[in-house]
SEZASE-398683 format. One line per 8 residues: number of its first residue (from 1); their letters; for each residue x, y, z of C-alpha. Coordinates in Angstrom, 3 decimals. Example, Ala and Ser with C-alpha at 12.3 -4.5 7.8 and 13.67 -1.06 7.14 Angstrom:
1> as> 12.300 -4.500 7.800 ~ 13.670 -1.060 7.140
% end
This chain:
1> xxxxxxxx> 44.410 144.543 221.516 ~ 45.660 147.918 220.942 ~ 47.866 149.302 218.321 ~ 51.360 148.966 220.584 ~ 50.447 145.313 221.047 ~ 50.338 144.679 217.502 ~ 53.326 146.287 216.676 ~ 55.375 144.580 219.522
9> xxxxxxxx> 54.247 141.205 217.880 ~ 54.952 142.716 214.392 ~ 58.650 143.261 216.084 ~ 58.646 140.003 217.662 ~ 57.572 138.103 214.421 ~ 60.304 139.911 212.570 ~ 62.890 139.135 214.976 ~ 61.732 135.173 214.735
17> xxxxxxxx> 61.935 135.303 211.137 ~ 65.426 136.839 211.128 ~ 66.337 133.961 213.584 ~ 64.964 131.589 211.229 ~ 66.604 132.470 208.120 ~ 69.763 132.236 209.889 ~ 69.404 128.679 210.878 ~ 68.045 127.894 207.329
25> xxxxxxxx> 71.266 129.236 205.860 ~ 73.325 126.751 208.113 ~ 70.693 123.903 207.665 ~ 71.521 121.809 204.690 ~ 69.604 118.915 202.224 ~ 70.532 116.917 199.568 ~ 69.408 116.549 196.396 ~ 70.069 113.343 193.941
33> xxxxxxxx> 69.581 111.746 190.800 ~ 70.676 108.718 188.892 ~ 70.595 106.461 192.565 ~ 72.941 108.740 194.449 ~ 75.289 109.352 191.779 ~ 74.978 112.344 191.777 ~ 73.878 114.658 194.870 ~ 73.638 118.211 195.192
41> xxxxxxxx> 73.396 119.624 198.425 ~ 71.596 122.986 199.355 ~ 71.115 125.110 202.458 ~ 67.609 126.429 203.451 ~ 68.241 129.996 201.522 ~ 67.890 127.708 198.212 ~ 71.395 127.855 197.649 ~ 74.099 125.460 195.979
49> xxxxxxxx> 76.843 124.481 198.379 ~ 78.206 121.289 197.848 ~ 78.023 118.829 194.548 ~ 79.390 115.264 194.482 ~ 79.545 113.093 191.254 ~ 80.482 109.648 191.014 ~ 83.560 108.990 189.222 ~ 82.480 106.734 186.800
57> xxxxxxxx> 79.912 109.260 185.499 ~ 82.689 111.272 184.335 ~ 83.257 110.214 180.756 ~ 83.969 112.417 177.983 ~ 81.771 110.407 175.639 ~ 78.369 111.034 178.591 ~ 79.073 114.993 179.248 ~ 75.058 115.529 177.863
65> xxxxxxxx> 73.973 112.758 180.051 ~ 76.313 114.225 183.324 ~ 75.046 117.646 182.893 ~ 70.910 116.582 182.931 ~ 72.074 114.347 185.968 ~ 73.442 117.178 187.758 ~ 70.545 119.354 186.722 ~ 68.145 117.013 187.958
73> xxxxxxxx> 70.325 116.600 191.285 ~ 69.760 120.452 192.194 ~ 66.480 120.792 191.004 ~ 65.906 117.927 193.916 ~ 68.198 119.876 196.594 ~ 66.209 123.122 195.621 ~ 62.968 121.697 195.986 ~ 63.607 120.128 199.497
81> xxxxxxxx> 65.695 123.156 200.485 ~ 61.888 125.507 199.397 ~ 59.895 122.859 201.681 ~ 62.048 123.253 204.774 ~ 62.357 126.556 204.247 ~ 58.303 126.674 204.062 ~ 58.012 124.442 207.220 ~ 60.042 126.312 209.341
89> xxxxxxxx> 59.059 129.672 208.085 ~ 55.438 128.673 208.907 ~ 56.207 127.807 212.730 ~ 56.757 131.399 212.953 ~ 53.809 133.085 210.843 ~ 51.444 130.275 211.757 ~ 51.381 129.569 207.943 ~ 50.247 132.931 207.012
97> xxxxxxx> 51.527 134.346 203.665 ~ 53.147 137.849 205.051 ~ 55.010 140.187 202.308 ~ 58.770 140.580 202.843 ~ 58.970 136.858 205.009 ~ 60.204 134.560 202.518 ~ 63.900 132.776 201.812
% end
């Protein structure tokens, strides 16, 4: 294999991971805590786009116990959005660690 060779699949691995963190930007998980009362739910570039609370978690008098439910919510969406992210990711590196191809 000479050197053009492995620059043409350097080229064609970059192009597959552009392609791929395209689709993880539009692909989306959710994230809950407290049984589904509260879901967060992030794309594959690990970030926040939608949040749903239950209304009867909003009480004035449970504000410290909303915000470690929400917290908790995202930290789940973030943690599944990292592992598709690292699935998909590896279908194109053949789960090599390469510099610069992450989320």
């Amino acid at each position: 294999m000479g050197l053009d060779d492995i620059l043409r699949q350097a080229q064609k691995m970059q192009e597959s991971m552009r392609q791929v963190q395209e689709e993880l930007g539009k692909r989306v998980v959710e994230g809950s805590s407290g049984g589904g009362m509260v879901k967060a739910y992030v794309n594959g570039k690990l970030q926040l786009v939608k949040l749903q609370i239950e209304k009867e978690l909003v009480k004035p008098e449970e504000v410290d116990f909303l915000e470690d439910m929400i917290v908790a919510a995202v930290r789940n969406g973030i943690e599944k959005a990292q592992k598709l992210a690292e699935t998909e990711i590896a279908k194109v590196t053949g789960g090599l660690k390469i510099p610069g191809f992450t989320v």
